[in-house]
DODO-222534 format. One record per residue (C-alpha): x, y, z. Coordinates in steps of 0.05 Angstrom, whole numbers, plus 5000, padded with zeros to 4 digits. Layout:
% DODO-222534
XYZ ...
***
This chain:
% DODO-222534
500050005000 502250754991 504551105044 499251645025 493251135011 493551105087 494251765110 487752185095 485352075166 493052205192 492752875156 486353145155 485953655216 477553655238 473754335247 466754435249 464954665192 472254625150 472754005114 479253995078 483754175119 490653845131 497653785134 502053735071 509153555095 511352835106 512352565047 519152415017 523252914986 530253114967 536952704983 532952265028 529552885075 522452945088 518153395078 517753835151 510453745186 506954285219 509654855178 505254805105 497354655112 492354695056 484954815059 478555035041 475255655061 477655895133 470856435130 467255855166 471455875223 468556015292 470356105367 468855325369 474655155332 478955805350 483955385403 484554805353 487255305302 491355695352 494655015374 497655005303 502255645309 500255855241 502656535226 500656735156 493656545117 495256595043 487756625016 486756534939 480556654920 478057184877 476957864902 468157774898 468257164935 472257484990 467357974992 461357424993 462957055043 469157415087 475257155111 478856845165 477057175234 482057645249 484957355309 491757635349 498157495311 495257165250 497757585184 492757505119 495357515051 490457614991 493557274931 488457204862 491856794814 489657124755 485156604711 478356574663 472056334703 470455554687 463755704661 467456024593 469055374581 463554854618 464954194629 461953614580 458153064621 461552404595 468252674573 474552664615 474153014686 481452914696 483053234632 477953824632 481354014701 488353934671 486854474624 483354944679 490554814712 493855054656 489855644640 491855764714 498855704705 499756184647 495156744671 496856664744 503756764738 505057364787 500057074841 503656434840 510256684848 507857134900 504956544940 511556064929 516056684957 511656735023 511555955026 519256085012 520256565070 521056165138 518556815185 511256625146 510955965168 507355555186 502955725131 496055525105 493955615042 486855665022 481655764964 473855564965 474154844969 482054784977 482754274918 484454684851 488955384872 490955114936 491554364893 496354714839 500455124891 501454554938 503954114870 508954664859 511754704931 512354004934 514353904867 519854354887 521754034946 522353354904 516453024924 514952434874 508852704824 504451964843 505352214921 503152934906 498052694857 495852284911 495452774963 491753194911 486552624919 485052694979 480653274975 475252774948 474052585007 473453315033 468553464982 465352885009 464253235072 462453885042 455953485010 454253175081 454653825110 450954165061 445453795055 444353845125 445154565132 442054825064 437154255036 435054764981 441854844958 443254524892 448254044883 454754244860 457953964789 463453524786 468053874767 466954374841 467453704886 471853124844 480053174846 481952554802 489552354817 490252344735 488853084736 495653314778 499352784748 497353064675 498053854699 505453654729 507053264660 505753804608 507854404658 514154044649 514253894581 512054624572 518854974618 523454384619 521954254701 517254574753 523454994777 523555304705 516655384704 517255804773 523356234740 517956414689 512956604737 518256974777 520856564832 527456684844 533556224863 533956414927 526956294938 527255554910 533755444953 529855745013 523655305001 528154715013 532054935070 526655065120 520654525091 525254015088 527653605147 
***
């Protein structure tokens, strides 16, 4: 078995009403190191957070909430509470909205969010080199990264990071995965809360492994490696070298 088929419960942190949140280091890396726990989560939406689940956060030292969604869905539904010595970043990858190019019951899910990815990657440029340098800066951490459900722009800078870090591309595909079973969650809760609400298309709730492992395959093919691709975008050396020294163990 894979050491990440087995790790979506060891991961996943529980809140009340945050479903996808976890932890992305320990997985293999570089020269033999690991990648460092307790210093890079991922997530969905931190709006939903509450004095219920303000000590579990605190207990996780995070310093800096890099938040990814698009400026109107900030404004919907708000951010993360605003609690003592928590700093909030507002990042927007710049990319098209999915409905200019719907998705086609019966064709390829893994494909049609490969090339959402992609869009990403070339329009998003300045947003994801702006989220890799805080990543990269070791006063940030620990860090959590964040979009709406924490499985696409939190997916595709998560691949980077690791990707950087030399995490194999079936492990980060995998971990990628694992927001399926977030989403899963997200449905539960929903229907619970909001029976009216209509359910949400695949391509909002699935995160098929073959997707990351695509988006990593042609981003390479495209720059030659993930670390060119990030030069593009306007990471700098230093900022790749720093990534390593303080995520990896």
């Amino acid at each position: 078995m894979s050491g990440v088929d087995a790790t979506e419960v060891d991961r996943h942190i529980p809140f009340g009403t945050i479903f996808n949140f976890r932890d992305a280091g320990g997985y293999a890396g570089h020269d033999g190191r690991t990648v460092r726990r307790g210093r890079l989560y991922r997530s969905d939406s931190l709006h939903r957070l509450n004095e219920d689940d303000r000590d579990a956060f605190t207990a996780l030292g995070i310093r800096t909430v890099i938040d990814l969604r698009r400026s109107h869905e900030v404004e919907r539904d708000g951010r993360v509470p605003d609690w003592p010595g928590l700093t909030y970043r507002h990042i927007h990858p710049e990319h098209a909205e999915w409905g200019q190019v719907p998705y086609e019951s019966g064709t390829s899910l893994a494909r049609y969010l490969a090339d959402r990815y992609a869009d990403l990657a070339q329009t998003g440029t300045a947003g994801l080199a702006e989220a890799l340098g805080l990543i990269s800066d070791a006063t940030s951490g620990p860090v959590v990264v964040h979009c709406v459900a924490g499985k696409d722009r939190t997916g595709i800078v998560c691949a980077l990071t690791l990707a950087v870090l030399g995490v194999a591309d079936d492990e980060i595909a995998a971990d990628y995965a694992l927001s399926s079973a977030a989403s899963e969650r997200f449905s539960a809760w929903l229907a619970a809360t909001t029976p009216a609400a209509e359910e949400l298309p695949p391509p909002f709730l699935a995160s098929p492994s073959d997707t990351m492992l695509l988006f990593l395959a042609e981003l390479r093919e495209g720059y030659g490696s993930v670390e060119g691709y990030l030069r593009h975008a306007g990471v700098t050396d230093a900022q790749l070298a720093a990534l390593r020294d303080h995520l990896l163990d």
